[in-house]
C-alpha positions in Angstrom: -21.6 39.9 1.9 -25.5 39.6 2.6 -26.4 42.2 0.3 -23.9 41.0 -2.7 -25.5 37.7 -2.3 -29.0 38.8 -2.5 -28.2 40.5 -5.8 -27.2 37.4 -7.0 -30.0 35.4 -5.9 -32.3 38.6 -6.9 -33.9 38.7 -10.5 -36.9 37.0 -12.3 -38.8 36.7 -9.3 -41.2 34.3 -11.1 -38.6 31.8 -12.2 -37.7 28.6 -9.9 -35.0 29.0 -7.0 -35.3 25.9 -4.9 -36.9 22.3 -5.8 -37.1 21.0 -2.2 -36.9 17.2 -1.0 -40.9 17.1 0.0 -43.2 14.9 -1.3 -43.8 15.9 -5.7 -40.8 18.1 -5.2 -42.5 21.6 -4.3 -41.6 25.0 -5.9 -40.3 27.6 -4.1 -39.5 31.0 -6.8 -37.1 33.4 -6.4 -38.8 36.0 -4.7 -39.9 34.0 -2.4 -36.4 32.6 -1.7 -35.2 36.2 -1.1 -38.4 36.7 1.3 -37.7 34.0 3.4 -33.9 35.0 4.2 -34.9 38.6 4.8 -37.8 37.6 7.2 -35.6 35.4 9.0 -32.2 37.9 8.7 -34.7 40.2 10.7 -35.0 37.2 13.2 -31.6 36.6 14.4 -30.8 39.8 16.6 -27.5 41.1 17.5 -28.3 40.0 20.8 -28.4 36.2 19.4 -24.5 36.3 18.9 -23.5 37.9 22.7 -20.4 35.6 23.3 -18.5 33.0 21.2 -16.2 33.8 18.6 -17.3 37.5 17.4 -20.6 36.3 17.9 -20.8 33.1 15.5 -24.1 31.8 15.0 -24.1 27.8 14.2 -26.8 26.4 11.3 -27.7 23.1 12.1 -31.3 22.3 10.3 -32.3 19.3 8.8 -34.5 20.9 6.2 -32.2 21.6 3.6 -34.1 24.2 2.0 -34.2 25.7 5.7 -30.7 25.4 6.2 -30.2 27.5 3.2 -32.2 30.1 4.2 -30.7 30.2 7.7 -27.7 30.8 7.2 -28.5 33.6 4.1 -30.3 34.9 6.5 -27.4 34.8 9.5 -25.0 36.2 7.5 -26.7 39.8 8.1 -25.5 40.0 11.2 -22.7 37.9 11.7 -20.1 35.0 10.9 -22.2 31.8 10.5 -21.0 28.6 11.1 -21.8 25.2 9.2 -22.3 22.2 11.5 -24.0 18.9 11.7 -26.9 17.8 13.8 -25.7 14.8 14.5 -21.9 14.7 16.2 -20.6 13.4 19.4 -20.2 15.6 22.1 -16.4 15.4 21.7 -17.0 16.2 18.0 -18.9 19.2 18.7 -16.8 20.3 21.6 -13.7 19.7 19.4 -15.8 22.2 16.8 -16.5 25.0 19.6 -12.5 24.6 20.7 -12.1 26.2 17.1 -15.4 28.3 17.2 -17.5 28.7 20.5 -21.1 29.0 19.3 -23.1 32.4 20.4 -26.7 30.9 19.1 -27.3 27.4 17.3 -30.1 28.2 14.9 -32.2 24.6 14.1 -34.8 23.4 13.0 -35.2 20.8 15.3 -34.6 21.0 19.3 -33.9 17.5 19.6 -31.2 17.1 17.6 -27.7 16.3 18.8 -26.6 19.6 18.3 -29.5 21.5 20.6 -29.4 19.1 23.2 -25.0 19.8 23.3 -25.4 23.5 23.1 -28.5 23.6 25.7 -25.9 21.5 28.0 -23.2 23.7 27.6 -25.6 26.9 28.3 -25.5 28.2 24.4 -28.7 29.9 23.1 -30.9 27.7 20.7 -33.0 29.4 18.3 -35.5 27.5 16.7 -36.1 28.6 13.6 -39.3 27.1 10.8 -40.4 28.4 7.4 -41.9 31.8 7.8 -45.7 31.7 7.3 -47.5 33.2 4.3 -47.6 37.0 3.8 -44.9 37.4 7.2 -42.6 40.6 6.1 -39.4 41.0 7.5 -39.2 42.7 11.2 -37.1 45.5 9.4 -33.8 45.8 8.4 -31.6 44.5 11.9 -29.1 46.4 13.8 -25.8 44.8 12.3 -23.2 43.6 15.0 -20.2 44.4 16.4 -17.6 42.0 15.4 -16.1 41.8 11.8 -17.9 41.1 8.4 -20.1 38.1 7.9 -18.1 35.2 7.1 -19.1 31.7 6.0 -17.3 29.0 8.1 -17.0 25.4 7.6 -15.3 22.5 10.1 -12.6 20.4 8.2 -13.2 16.8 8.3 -10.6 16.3 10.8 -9.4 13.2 9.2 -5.5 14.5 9.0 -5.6 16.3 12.3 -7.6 18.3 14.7 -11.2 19.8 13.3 -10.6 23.4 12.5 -12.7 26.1 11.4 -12.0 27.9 8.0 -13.9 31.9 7.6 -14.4 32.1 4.5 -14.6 36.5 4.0 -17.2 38.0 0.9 -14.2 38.4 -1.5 -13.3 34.8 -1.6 -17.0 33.6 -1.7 -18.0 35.4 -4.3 -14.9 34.9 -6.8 -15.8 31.1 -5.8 -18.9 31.6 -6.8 -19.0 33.8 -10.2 -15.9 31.9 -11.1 -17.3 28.3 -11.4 -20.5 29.8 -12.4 -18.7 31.1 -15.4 -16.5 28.3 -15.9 -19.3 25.8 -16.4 -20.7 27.6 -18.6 -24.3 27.8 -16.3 -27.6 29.5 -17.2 -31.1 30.3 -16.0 -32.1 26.9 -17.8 -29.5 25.0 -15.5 -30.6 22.9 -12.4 -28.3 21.8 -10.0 -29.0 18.1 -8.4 -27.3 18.6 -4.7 -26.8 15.6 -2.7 -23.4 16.8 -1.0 -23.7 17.5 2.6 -24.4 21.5 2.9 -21.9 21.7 5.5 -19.4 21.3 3.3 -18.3 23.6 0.4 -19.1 21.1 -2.1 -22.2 21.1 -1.1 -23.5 24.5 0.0 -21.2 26.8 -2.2 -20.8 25.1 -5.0 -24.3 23.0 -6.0 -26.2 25.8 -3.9 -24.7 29.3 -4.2 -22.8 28.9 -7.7 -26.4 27.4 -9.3 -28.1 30.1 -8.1 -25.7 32.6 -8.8 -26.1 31.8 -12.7 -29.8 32.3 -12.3 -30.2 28.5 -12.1 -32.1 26.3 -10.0 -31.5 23.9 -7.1 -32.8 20.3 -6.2 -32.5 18.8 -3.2 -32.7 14.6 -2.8 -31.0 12.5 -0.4 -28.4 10.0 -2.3 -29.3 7.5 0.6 -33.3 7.9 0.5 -33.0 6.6 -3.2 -37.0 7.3 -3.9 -35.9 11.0 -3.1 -33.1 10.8 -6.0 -35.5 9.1 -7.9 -38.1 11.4 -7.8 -35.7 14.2 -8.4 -34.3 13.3 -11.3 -37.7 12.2 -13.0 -39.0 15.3 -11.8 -37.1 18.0 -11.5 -34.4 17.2 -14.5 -31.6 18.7 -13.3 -29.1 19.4 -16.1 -25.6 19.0 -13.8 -24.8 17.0 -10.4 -21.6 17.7 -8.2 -20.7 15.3 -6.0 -18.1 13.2 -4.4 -16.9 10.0 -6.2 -18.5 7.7 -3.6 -22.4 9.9 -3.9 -21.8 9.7 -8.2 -21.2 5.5 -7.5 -24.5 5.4 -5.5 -26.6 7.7 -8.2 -24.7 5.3 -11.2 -26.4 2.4 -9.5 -29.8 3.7 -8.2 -30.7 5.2 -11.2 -29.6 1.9 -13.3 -31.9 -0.2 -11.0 -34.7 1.8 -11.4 -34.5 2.3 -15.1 -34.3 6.5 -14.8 -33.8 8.3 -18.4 -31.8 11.7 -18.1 -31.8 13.3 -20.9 -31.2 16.6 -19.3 -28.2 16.1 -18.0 -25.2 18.2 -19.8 -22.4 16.7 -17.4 -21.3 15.3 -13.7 -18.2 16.8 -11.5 -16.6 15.1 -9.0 -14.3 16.5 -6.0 -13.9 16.1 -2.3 -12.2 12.8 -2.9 -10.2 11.4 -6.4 -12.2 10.8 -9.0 -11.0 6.5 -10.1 -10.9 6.6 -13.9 -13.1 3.2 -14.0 -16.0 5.1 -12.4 -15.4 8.0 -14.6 -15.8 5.9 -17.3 -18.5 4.0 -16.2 -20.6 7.4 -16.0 -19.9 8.9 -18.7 -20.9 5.7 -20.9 -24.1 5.4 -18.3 -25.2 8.8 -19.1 -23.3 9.9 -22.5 -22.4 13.2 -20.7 -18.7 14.4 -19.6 -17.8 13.1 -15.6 -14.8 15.5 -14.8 -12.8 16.0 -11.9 -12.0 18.8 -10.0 -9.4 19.8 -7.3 -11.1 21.8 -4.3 -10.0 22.6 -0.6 -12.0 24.3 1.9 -9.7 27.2 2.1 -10.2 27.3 -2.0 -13.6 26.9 -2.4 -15.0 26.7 -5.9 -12.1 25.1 -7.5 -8.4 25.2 -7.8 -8.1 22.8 -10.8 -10.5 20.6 -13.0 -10.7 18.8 -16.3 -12.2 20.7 -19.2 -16.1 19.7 -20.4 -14.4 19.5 -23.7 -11.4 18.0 -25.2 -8.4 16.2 -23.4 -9.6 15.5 -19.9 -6.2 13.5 -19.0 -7.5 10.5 -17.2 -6.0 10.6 -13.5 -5.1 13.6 -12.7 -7.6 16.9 -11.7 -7.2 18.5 -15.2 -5.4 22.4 -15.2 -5.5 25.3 -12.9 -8.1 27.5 -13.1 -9.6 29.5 -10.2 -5.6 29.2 -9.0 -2.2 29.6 -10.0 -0.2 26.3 -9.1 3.2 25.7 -8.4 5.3 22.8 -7.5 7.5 23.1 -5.0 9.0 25.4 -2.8 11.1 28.6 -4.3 9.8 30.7 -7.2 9.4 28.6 -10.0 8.9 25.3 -8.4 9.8 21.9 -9.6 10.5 21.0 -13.1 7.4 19.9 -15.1 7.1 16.0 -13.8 8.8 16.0 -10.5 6.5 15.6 -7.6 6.5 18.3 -4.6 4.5 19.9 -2.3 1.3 21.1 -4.0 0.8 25.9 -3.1 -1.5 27.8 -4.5 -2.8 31.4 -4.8 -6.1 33.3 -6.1 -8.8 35.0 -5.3 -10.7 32.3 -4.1 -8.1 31.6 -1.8 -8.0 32.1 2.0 -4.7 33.1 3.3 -2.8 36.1 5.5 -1.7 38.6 3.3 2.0 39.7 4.5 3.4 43.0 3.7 3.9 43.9 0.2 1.9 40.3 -1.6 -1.6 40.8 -1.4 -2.3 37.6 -2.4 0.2 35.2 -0.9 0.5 31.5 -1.6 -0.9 28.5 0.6 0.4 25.2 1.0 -2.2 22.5 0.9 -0.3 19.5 2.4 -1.5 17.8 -1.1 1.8 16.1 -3.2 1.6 16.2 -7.1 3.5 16.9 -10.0 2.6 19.4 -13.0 3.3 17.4 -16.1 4.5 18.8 -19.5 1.2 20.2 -20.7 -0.1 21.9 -17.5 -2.1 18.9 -16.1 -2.2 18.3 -12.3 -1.7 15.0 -11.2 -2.6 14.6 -6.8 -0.4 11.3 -5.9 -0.4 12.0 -1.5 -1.0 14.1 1.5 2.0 15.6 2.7 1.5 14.0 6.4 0.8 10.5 4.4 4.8 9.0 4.9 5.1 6.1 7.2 7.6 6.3 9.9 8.2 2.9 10.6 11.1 3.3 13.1 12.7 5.8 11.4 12.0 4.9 7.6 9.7 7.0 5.5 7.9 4.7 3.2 6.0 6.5 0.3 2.7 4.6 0.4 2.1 5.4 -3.4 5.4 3.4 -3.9 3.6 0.5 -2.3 0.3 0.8 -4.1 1.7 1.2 -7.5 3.5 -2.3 -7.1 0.1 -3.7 -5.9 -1.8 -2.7 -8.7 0.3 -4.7 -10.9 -1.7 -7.5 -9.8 -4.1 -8.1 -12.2 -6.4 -9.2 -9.9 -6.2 -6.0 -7.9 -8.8 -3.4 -8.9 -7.8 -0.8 -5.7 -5.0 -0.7 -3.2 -4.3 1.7 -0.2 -0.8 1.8 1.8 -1.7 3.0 5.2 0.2 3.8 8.9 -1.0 0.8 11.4 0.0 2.2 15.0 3.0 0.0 16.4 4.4 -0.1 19.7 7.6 -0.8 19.0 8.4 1.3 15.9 5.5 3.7 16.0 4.5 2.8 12.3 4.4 -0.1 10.3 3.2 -0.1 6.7 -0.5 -1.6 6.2 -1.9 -2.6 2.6 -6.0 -2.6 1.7 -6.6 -4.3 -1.5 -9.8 -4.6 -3.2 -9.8 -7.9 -5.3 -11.5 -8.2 -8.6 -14.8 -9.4 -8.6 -14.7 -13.4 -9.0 -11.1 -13.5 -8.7 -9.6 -16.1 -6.1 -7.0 -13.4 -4.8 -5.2 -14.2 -1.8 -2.7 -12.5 0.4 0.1 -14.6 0.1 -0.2 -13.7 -4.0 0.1 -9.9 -3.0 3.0 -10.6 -0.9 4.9 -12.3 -3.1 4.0 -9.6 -5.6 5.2 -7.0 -3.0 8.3 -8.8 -1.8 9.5 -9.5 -5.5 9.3 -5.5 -6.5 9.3 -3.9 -3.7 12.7 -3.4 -1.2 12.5 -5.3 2.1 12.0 -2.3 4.6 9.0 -1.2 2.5 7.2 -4.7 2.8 3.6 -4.5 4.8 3.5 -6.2 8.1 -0.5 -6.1 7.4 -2.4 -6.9 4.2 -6.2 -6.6 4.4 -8.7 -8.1 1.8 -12.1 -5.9 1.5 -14.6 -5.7 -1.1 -14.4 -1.8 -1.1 -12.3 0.7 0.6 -13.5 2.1 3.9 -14.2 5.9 3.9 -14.8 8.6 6.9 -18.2 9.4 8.0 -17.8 12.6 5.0 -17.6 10.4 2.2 -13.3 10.8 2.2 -10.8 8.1 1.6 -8.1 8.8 5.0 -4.8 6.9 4.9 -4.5 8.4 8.9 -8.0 6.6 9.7 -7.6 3.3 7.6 -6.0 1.0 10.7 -9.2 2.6 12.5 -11.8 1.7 10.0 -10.2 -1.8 9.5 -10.2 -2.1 12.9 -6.6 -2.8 13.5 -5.2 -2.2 16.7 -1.5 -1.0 17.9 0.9 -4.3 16.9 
């Protein structure tokens, strides 16, 4: 995988790589990108990754041009593993249940992470920008274990954390494919605000730029001069993002008056993309905002709307990296009927069995196929309420909330009960200036909805609460609204 990866990073030397987050965004080229991973691949011994999981080495720097070329760099002699600095000490112990660290590689030693791993008597590396003129130590021993993988921790948000591996096959299919899809070229820049430990963020506004021969800037959607001075700049020509980063850049760059007149398009995954938002940017910016249907054992993309032509508002567009079906059985569901979401591709990570090399995976997503190919997501598989025994659909619930027109967002969620285990809870997000109360979404609810599906709780916010990743979690609503057990 290391070496594939170089190739792709490997060409003009002279051109642009990295636009970093210091101060008048500095330059780093492309040969001096490859440099630094080389001198640091010949850094990170085999004797770094004695112990943990096949000797996994953890990236956790807070340079994000740093963290790039860490774990690059890692992958020449080893599985590397993406993970915060800053966690709880039951987060990252919950992380190293899944994968046990051999060597944390960071930038900083008093991060969360160091301080954790020192603790638990794991090896921190610190690791810095190698100086000027530094060449690599040679070419290190490789290890014992299997091939370099990438892995990323899952958000945890529907159950335990767990840690995907991510093989060279898969990464590179991810990579080349969206690459290709998008059309991107040497004269592309990528603006990357996602988190790097996630696949949004490091494969696919990181690796896939890169891949094309493009370039990357770094800014900080919450340090808004650091957006600010990217896009003024820098001028990246396309930004991947979650919805709740593109809301932020919509209104930073409104307040502060930014032109960009670069930009060919946005794409949003990592959570659903509301259609009023999409809207929003795309008459903000006069460029297309598409949606796209990602997982992190499918990085890259399993679906997305087209840059062109009918984008089908709601749903994630058609299959593209993937083939999609429905459904349990061979053909699936008829077009329109809503079922378990499986896929397969070779961007997909799953266990081969005898005799299907590439076997399908079922992504606990729920959605239907309609007539024409488009995907629509409507649920997680592990979103029904059991309340006592009954299964509420919580999209059931929502769409007869959203009849209000007063309500611009509604989320059904689980609130923990004593009694019955479940009962169903409702978030609503009033329009602004409306005098919406909760006795007019009851009666809305009780008048078209049957009795056993009525919520015992309705909540009023001005937005709906997300996870500490940016993602909307019916399983951690009653938590984040601070409801406790009825």
């Amino acid at each position: 995988m290391f070496n594939d990866i170089l190739a792709l990073l490997s060409g003009d030397g002279t051109r642009t790589a990295v636009y970093t987050s210091a101060p008048g965004a500095a330059r780093v080229g492309r040969r001096q990108l490859v440099h630094d991973i080389e001198v640091l691949a010949s850094a990170v011994t085999a004797a770094d990754r004695d112990g943990g999981d096949a000797g996994t080495a953890w990236v956790s720097c807070r340079e994000r041009y740093l963290f790039v070329v860490a774990v690059l760099g890692g992958l020449r002699t080893g599985p590397v593993a993406l993970a915060e600095a800053e966690e709880t000490a039951s987060t990252f112990e919950a992380m190293a249940a899944s994968c046990p660290p051999a060597v944390v590689l960071t930038d900083d030693g008093g991060t969360a992470v160091a301080r954790w791993a020192r603790a638990r008597g794991v090896r921190v590396r610190l690791v810095g920008r190698p100086a000027a003129g530094r060449k690599p130590a040679g070419r290190p021993a490789r290890g014992t274990g299997p091939e370099p993988v990438l892995r990323f921790f899952t958000s945890g948000t529907t159950g335990p954390v767990k840690c995907v591996s991510i093989p060279g096959p898969q990464l590179m299919a991810a990579v080349t494919g969206v690459a290709g899809r998008l059309g991107l070229a040497e004269a592309d820049i990528s603006l990357s605000l996602a988190p790097l430990t996630h696949t949004l963020g490091f494969i696919t506004t990181v690796l896939v730029a890169l891949a094309s021969g493009g370039a990357v800037s770094f800014a900080d959607p919450l340090r808004p001069r650091t957006l600010q001075e990217a896009v003024a700049g820098t001028r990246p020509t396309w930004c991947a993002a979650s919805p709740s980063a593109l809301k932020l850049v919509l209104a930073l760059t409104g307040s502060a008056g930014l032109r960009w007149p670069e930009l060919r398009f946005l794409r949003s995954s990592a959570a659903p993309l509301p259609p009023e938002l999409a809207a929003n940017l795309e008459s903000r910016f006069g460029v297309p905002a598409i949606s796209a249907y990602v997982m992190t054992e499918a990085p890259g993309e399993i679906a997305s709307q087209d840059l062109d032509g009918d984008r089908r508002p709601g749903t994630v567009g058609r299959p593209t990296l993937c083939e999609v079906r429905v459904g349990a059985g061979r053909d699936g569901r008829p077009p329109g009927e809503p079922g378990d979401i499986w896929i397969r591709g070779p961007n997909v990570v799953a266990t081969p069995s005898p005799g299907e090399p590439m076997p399908w995976l079922r992504t606990e997503d729920i959605g239907l196929l309609d007539a024409a190919g488009f995907l629509r997501i409507t649920g997680r598989s592990n979103d029904l309420i059991n309340q006592g025994g009954l299964k509420v659909w919580p999209p059931d619930v929502e769409a007869v909330a959203l009849g209000h027109p007063d309500v611009t967002a509604a989320v059904a969620f689980p609130v923990p009960h004593r009694g019955l285990g479940e009962t169903v809870g409702l978030a609503v997000v009033p329009r602004a200036g409306s005098e919406l109360d909760q006795a007019a979404v009851r009666h809305l609810l009780m008048s078209g909805l049957p009795r056993e599906k009525w919520p015992a709780t309705i909540v009023l916010c001005q937005e709906l609460p997300l996870t500490g990743r940016g993602k909307l979690s019916r399983r951690a609503m009653s938590r984040l609204l601070g409801l406790d057990a009825r």
